[in-house]
C-alpha positions as CSV (number, residue, x, y, z in Angstrom):
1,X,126.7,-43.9,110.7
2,X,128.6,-45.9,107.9
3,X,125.6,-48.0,107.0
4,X,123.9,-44.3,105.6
5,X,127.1,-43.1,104.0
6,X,129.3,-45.9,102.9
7,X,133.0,-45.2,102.7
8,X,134.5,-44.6,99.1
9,X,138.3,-45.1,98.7
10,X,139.6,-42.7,96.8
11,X,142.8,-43.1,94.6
12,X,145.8,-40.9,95.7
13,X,146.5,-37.5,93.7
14,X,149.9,-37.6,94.7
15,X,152.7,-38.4,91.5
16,X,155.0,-40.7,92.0
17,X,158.7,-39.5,91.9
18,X,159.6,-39.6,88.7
19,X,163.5,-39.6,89.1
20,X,165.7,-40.3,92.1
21,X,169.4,-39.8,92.2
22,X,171.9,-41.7,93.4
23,X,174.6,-40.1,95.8
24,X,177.6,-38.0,94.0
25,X,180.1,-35.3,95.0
26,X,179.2,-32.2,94.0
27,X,181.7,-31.0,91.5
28,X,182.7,-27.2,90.9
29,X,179.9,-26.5,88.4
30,X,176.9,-27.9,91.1
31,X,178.3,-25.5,93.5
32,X,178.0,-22.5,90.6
33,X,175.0,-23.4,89.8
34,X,173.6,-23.7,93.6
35,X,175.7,-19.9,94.3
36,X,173.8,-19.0,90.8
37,X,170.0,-20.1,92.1
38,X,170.9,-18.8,95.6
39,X,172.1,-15.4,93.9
40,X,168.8,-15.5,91.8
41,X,166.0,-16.1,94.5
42,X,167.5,-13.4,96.6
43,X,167.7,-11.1,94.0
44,X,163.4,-12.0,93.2
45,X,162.7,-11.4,96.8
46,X,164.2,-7.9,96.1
47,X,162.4,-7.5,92.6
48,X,159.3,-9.1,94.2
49,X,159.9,-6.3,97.3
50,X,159.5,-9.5,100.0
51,X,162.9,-8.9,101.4
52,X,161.8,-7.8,104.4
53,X,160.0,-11.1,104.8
54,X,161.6,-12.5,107.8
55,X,159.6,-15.2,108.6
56,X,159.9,-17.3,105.1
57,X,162.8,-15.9,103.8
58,X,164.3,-16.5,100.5
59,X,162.5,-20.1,100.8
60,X,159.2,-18.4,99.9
61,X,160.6,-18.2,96.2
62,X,162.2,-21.2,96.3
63,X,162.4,-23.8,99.0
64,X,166.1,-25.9,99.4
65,X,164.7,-28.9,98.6
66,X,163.3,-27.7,95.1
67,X,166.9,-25.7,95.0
68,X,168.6,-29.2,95.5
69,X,166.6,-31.0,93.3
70,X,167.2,-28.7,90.2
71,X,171.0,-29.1,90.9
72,X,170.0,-33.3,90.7
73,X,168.6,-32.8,87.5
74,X,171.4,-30.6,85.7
75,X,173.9,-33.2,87.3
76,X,172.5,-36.1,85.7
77,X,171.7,-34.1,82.8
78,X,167.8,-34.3,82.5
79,X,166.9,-30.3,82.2
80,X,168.0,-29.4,78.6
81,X,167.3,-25.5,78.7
82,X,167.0,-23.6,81.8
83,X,163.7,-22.5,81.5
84,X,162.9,-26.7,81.5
């Protein structure tokens, strides 16, 4: 069959990480602002009326690993607003 439809490669649409972290110990501000986004995604399950989504949960607004990674980039200081 691959001698009527010869096989393309096709370059990858996946970014390359952009920034990786180095280990640190979360100080007292990294554990506000993780209560603060926690606080805020369960508030916009209410606002969004998905709280009684019990399957995804509050990760269907915001998964951890997004959470976590937003916490990474205010502790090395690379968001400058919070709507970055």
């Amino acid at each position: 069959m691959s001698q009527f439809l010869p096989l393309q490669t096709f370059p990858s649409t996946r970014a390359k990480l952009k920034f990786k972290c180095k280990p640190y110990e979360m100080t007292s501000r990294e554990h506000d602002l993780r209560a603060a986004l926690i606080q805020w995604r369960d508030f916009k399950m209410i606002e969004e009326d998905l709280d009684g989504d019990i399957f995804f949960g509050p990760q269907l607004i915001m998964t951890n690993k997004i959470l976590n990674h937003v916490i990474n980039l205010a502790h090395y200081a690379k968001l400058s607003t919070p709507t970055s």
